[in-house]
SESE-429859 format. One line per 4 residues: number of its first residue (from 1); for each residue x, y, z of N, C-alpha, C. Coordinates in nm, 3 decimals, padded with zeros to 5 digits. Example, Ala and Ser with C-alpha at 12.3 -4.5 7.8 and 13.67 -1.06 7.14 Angstrom:
BEGIN
1) 01.319/-00.569/00.780/01.230/-00.450/00.780/01.320/-00.330/00.780 | 01.285/-00.225/00.708/01.367/-00.106/00.714/01.290/00.003/00.787
This chain:
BEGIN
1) -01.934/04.400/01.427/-01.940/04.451/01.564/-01.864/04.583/01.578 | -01.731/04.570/01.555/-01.645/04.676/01.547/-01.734/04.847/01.451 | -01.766/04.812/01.352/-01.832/04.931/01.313/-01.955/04.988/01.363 | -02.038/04.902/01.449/-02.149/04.898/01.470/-02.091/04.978/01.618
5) -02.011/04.942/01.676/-01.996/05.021/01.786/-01.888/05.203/01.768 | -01.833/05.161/01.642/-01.726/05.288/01.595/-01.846/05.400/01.558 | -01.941/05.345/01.454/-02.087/05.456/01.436/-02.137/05.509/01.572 | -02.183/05.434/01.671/-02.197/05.460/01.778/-02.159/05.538/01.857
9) -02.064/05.521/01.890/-01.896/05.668/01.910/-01.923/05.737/01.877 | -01.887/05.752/01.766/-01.930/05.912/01.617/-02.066/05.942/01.682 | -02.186/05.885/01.656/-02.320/05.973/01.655/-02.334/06.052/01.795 | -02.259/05.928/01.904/-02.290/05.967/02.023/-02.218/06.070/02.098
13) -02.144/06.101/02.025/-01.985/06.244/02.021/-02.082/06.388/01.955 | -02.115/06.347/01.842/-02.176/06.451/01.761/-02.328/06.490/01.866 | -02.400/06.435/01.911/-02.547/06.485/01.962/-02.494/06.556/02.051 | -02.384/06.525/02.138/-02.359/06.522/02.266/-02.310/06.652/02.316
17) -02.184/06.654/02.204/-02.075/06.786/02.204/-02.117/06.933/02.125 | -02.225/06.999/02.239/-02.273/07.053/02.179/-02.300/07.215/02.343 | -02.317/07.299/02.354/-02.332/07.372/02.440/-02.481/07.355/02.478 | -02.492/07.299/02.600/-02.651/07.269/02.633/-02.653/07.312/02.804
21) -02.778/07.294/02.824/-02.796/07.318/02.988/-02.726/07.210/03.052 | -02.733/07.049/02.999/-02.670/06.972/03.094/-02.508/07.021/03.089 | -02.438/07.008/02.967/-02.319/07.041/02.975/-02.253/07.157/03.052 | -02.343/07.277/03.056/-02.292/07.401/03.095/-02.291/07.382/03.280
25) -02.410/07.285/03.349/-02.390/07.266/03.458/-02.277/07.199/03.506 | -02.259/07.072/03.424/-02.124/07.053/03.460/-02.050/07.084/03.447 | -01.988/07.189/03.380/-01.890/07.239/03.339/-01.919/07.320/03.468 | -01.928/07.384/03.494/-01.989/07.451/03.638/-01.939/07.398/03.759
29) -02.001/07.284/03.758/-01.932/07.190/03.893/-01.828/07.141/03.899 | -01.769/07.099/03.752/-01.615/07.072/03.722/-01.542/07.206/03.797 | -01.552/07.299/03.710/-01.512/07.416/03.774/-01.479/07.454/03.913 | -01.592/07.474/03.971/-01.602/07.476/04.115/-01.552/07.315/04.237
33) -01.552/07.201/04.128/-01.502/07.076/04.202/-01.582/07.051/04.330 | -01.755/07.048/04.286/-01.801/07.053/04.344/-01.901/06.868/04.302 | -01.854/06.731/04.381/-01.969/06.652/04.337/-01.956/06.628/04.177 | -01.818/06.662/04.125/-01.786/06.655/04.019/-01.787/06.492/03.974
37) -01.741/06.401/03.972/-01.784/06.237/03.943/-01.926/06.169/03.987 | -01.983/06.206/04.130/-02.118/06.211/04.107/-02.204/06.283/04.000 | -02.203/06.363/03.963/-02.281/06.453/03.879/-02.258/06.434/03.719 | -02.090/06.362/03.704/-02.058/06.287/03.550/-02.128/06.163/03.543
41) -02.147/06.112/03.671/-02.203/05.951/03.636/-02.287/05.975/03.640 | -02.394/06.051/03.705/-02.563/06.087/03.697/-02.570/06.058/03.571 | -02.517/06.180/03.478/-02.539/06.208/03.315/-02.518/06.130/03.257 | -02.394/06.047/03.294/-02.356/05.946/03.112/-02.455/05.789/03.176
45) -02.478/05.776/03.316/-02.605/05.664/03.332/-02.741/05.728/03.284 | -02.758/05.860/03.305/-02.903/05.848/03.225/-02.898/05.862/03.087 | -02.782/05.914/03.026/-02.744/05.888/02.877/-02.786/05.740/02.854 | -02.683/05.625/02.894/-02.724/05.511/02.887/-02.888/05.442/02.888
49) -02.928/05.501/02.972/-03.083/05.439/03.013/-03.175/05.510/02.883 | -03.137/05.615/02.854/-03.210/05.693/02.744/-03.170/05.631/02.620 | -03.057/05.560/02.609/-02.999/05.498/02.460/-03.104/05.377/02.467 | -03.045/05.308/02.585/-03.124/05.166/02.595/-03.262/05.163/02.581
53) -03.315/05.295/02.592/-03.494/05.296/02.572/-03.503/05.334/02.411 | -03.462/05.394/02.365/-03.440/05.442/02.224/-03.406/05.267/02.079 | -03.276/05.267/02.148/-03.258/05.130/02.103/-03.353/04.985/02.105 | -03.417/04.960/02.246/-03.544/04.856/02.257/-03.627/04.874/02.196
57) -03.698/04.985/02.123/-03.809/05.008/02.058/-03.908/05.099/02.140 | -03.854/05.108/02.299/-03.957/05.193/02.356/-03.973/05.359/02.298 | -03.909/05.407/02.243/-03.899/05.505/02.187/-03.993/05.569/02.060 | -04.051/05.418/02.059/-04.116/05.472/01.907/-04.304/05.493/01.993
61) -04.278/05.390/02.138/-04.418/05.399/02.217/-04.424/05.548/02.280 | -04.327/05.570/02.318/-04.334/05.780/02.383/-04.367/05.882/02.217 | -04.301/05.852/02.133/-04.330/05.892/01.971/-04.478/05.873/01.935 | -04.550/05.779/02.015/-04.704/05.762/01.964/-04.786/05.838/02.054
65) -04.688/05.922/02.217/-04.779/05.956/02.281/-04.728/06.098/02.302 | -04.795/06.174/02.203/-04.702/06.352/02.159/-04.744/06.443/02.294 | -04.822/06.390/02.350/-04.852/06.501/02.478/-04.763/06.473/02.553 | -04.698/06.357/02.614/-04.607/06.367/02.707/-04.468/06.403/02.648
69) -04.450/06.445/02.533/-04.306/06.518/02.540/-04.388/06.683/02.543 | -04.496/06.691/02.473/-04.523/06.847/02.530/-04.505/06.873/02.637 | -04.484/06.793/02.742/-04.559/06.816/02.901/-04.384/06.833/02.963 | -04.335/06.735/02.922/-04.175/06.746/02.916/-04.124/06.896/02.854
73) -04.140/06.917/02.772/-04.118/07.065/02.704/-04.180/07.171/02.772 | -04.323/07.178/02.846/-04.289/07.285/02.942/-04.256/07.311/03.056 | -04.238/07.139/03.119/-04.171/07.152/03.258/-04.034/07.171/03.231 | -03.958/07.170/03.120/-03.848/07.177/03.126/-03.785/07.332/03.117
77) -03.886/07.390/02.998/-03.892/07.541/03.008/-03.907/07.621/03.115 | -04.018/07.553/03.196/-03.993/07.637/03.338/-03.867/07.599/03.432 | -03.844/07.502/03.445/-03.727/07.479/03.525/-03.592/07.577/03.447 | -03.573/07.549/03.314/-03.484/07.616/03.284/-03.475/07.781/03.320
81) -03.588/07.826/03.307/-03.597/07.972/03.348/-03.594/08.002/03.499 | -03.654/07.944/03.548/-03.593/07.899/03.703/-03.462/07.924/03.749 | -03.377/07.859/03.689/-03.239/07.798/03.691/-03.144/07.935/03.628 | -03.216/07.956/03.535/-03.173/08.110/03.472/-03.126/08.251/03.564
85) -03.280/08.190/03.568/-03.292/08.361/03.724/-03.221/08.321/03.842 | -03.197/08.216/03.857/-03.061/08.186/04.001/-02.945/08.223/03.954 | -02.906/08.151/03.826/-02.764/08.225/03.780/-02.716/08.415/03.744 | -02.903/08.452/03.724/-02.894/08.576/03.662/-02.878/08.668/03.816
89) -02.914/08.594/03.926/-02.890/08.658/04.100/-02.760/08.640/04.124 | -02.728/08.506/04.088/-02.560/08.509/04.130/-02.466/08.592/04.032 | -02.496/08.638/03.919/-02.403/08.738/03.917/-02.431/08.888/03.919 | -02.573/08.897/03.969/-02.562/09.026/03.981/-02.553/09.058/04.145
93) -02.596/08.963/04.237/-02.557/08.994/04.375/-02.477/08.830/04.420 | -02.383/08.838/04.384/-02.297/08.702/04.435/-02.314/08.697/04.579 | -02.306/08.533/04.601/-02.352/08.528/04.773/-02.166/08.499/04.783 | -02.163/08.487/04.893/-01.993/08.501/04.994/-01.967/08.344/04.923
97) -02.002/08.276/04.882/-01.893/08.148/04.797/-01.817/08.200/04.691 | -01.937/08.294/04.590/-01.861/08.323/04.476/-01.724/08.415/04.511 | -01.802/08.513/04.629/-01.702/08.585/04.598/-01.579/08.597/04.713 | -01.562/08.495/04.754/-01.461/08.406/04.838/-01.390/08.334/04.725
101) -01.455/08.319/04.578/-01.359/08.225/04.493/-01.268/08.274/04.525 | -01.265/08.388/04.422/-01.135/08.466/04.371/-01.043/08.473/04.471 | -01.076/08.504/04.649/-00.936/08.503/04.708/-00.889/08.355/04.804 | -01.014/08.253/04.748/-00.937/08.156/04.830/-00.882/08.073/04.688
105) -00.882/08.121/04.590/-00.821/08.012/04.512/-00.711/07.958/04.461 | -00.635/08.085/04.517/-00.464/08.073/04.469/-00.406/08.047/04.603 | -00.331/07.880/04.591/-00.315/07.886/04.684/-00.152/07.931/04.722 | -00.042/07.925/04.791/00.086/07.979/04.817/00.176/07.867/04.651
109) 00.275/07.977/04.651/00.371/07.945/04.461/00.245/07.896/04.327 | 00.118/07.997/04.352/00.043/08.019/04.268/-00.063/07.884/04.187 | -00.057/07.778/04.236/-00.101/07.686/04.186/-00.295/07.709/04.205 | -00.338/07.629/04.164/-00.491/07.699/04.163/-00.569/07.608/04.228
113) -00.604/07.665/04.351/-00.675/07.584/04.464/-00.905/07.571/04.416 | -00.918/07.465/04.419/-01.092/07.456/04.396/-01.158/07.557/04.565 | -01.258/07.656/04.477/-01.314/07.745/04.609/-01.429/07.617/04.690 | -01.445/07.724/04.756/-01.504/07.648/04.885/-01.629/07.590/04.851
117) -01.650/07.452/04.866/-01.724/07.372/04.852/-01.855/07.388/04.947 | -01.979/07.423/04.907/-02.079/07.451/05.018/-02.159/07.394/04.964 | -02.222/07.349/04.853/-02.341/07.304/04.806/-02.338/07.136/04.892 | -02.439/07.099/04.812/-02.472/06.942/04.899/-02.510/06.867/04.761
121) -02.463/06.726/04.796/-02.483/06.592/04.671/-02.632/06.614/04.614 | -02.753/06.625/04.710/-02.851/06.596/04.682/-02.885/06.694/04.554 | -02.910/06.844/04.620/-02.992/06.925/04.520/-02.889/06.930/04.413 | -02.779/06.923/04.429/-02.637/06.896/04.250/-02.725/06.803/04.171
125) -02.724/06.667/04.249/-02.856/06.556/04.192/-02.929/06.572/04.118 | -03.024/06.609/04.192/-03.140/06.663/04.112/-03.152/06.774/04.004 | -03.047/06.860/04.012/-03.054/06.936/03.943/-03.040/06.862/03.840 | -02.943/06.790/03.845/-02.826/06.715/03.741/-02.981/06.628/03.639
129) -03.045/06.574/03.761/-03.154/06.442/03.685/-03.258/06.560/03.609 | -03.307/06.686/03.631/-03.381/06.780/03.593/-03.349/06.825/03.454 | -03.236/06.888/03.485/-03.156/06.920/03.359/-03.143/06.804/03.259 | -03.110/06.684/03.263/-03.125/06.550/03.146/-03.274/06.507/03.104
133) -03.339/06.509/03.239/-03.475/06.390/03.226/-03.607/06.550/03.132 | -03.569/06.622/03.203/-03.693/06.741/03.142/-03.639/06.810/03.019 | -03.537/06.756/02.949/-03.489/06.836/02.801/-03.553/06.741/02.696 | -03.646/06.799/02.661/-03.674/06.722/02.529/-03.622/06.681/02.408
137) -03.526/06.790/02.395/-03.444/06.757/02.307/-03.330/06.614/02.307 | -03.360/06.559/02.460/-03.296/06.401/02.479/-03.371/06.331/02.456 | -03.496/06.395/02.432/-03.561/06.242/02.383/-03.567/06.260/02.213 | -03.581/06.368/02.132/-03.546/06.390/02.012/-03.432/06.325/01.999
141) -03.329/06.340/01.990/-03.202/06.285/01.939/-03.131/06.168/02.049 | -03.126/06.169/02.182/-03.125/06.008/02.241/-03.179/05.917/02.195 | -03.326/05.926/02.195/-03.412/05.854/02.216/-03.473/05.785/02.078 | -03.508/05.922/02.018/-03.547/05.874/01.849/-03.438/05.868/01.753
145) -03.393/05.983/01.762/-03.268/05.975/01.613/-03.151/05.860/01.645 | -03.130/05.840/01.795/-03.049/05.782/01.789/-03.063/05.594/01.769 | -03.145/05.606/01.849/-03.285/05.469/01.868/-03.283/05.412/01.703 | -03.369/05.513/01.617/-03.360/05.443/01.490/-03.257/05.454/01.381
149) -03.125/05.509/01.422/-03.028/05.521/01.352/-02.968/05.368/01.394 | -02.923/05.320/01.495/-02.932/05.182/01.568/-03.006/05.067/01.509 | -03.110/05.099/01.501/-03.178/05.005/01.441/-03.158/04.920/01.280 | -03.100/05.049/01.237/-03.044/05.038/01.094/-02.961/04.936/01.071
153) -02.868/04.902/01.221/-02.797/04.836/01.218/-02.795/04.671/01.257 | -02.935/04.663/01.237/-03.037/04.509/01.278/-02.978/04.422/01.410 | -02.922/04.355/01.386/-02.897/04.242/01.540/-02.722/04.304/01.612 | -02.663/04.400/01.498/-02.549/04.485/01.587/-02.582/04.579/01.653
157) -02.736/04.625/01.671/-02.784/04.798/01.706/-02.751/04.784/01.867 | -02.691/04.697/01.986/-02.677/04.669/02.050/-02.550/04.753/02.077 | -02.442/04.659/01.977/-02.310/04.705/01.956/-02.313/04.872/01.959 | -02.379/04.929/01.899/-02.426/05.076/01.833/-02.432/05.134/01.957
161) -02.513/05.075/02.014/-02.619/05.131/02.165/-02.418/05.136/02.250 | -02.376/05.033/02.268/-02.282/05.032/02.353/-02.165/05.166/02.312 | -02.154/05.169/02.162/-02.081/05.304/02.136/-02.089/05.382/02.153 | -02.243/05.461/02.161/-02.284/05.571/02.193/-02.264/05.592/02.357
165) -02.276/05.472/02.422/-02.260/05.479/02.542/-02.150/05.499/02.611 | -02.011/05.447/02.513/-01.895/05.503/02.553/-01.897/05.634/02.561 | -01.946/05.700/02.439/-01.916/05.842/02.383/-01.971/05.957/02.530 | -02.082/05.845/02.580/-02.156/05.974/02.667/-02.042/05.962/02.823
169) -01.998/05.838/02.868/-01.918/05.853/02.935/-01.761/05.905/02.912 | -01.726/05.875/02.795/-01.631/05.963/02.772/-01.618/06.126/02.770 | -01.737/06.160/02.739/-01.748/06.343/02.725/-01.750/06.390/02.825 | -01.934/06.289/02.927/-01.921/06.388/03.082/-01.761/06.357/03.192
173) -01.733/06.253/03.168/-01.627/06.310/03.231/-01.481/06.354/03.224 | -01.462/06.371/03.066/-01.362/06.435/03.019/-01.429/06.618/03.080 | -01.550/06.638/03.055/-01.627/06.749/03.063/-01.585/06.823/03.221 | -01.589/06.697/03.309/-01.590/06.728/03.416/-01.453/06.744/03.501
177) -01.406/06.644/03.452/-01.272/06.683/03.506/-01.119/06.714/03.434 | -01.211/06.786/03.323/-01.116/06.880/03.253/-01.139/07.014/03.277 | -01.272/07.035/03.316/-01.286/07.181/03.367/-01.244/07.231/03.488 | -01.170/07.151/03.579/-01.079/07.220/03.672/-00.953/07.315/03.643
181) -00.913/07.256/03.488/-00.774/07.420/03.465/-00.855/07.497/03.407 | -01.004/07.504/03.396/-00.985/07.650/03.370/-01.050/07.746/03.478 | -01.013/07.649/03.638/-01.029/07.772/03.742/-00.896/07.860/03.727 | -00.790/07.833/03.675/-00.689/07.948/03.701/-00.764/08.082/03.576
185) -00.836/08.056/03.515/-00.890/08.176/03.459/-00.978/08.239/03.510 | -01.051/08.163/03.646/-01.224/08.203/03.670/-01.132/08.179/03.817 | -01.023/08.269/03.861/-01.016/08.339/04.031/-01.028/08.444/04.077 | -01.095/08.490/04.013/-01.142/08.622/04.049/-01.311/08.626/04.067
189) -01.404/08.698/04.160/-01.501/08.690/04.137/-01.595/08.728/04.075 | -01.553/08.867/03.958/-01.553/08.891/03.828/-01.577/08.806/03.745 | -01.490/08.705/03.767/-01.470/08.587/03.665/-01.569/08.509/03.666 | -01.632/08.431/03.821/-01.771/08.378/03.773/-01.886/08.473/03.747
193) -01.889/08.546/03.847/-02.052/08.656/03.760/-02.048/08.656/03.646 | -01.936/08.683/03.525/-01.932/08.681/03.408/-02.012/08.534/03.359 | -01.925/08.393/03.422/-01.971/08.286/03.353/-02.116/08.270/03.434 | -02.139/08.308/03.538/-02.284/08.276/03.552/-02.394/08.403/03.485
197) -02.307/08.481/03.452/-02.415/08.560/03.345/-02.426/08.480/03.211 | -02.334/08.444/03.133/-02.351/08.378/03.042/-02.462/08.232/03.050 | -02.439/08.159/03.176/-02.493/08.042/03.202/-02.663/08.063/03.201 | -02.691/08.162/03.252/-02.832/08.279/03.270/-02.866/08.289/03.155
201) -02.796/08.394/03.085/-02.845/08.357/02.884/-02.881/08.256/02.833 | -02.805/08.141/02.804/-02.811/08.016/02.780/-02.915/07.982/02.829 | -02.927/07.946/02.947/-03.046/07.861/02.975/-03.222/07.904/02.965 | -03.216/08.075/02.991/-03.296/08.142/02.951/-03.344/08.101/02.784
205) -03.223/08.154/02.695/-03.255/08.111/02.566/-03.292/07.944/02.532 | -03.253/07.882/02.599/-03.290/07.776/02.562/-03.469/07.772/02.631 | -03.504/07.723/02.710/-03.606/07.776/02.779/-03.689/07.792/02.675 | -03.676/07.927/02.641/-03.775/08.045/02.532/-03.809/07.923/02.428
209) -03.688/07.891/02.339/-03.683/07.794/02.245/-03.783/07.718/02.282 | -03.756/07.645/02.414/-03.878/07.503/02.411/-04.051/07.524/02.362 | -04.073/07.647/02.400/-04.184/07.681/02.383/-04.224/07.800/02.297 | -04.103/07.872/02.270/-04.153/07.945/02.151/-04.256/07.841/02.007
213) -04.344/07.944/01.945/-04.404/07.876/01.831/-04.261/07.848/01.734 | -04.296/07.718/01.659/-04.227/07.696/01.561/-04.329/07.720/01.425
């Protein structure tokens, strides 16, 4: 049992900890302390639900049906580029949140206050379920690699399934609410245009990837 869930851990650390669109959003909302534990539990429950489909065997029935991860791969590409060009607006014309960070964030004997909260639970949500459910690459390595790496492990792949499942709740919300110290670096509003230019790259490049020819 014990190893069957320690492998689990490990694989589910390694797929996980990696710079992706889901991660970079939360890291985002950590940041901003915006819907930050809603938006960790979104991720590491659909982590879970994606292990548990991987692990049951349903994984090998989406594996027999190759058009619907194509179809997944270009709704996800468009959303990502979508998502791109919002980040690539917010830092080239920041609306009055961003750039209210920088002077509401320090608050009096310098401690580092979260800027002003304006977004809403819902569209964070969805973004949050968009960004997990339309990356194909979760069903590549959730779903299959991880699914039949599990399996390996015959009547413990359960145990397995439950490790990996720690791993995903352990990351998003170490993810999430560890990224609040590094608003004392990002109070200035310099500071996010920069990270939402970067966030713009990223997701752009990823994007391209889904559908570039291989």
């Amino acid at each position: 049992m014990l190893p069957a869930v320690a492998s689990g851990l490990a694989l589910g650390l390694s797929l996980i900890v990696a710079i992706g669109a889901q991660n970079l959003f939360v890291l985002r909302q950590g940041i901003r302390r915006e819907h930050t534990l809603a938006v960790a539990l979104v991720c590491a429950v659909s982590d879970a639900l994606l292990i548990a489909i991987g692990v049951s065997g349903l994984g090998a029935v989406l594996h027999a049906v190759p058009w619907l991860i194509d179809a997944v791969r270009w709704a996800g590409a468009v959303f990502l580029a979508a998502y791109a060009l919002l980040a690539a607006r917010r830092a080239l014309r920041p609306s009055g949140d961003v750039l209210g960070a920088g002077d509401e964030s320090i608050e009096a004997g310098g401690s580092v206050a979260a800027p002003p909260t304006r977004s809403r639970l819902l569209p964070a949500l969805l973004t949050c379920l968009a960004l997990t459910w339309l990356n194909p690459h979760v069903y590549l390595d959730t779903v299959f690699l991880l699914g039949s790496v599990a399996n390996t492990h015959g009547g413990d792949r359960w145990w397995f399934a439950l490790g990996a499942t720690i791993a995903s709740f352990l990351w998003f919300f170490s993810l999430a609410l560890g990224a609040r110290y590094l608003a004392r670096w990002l109070a200035t509003p310099r500071a996010w245009r920069v990270l939402d230019a970067v966030i713009a790259v990223v997701m752009m490049a990823i994007a391209i990837s889904l559908v570039w020819p291989r």
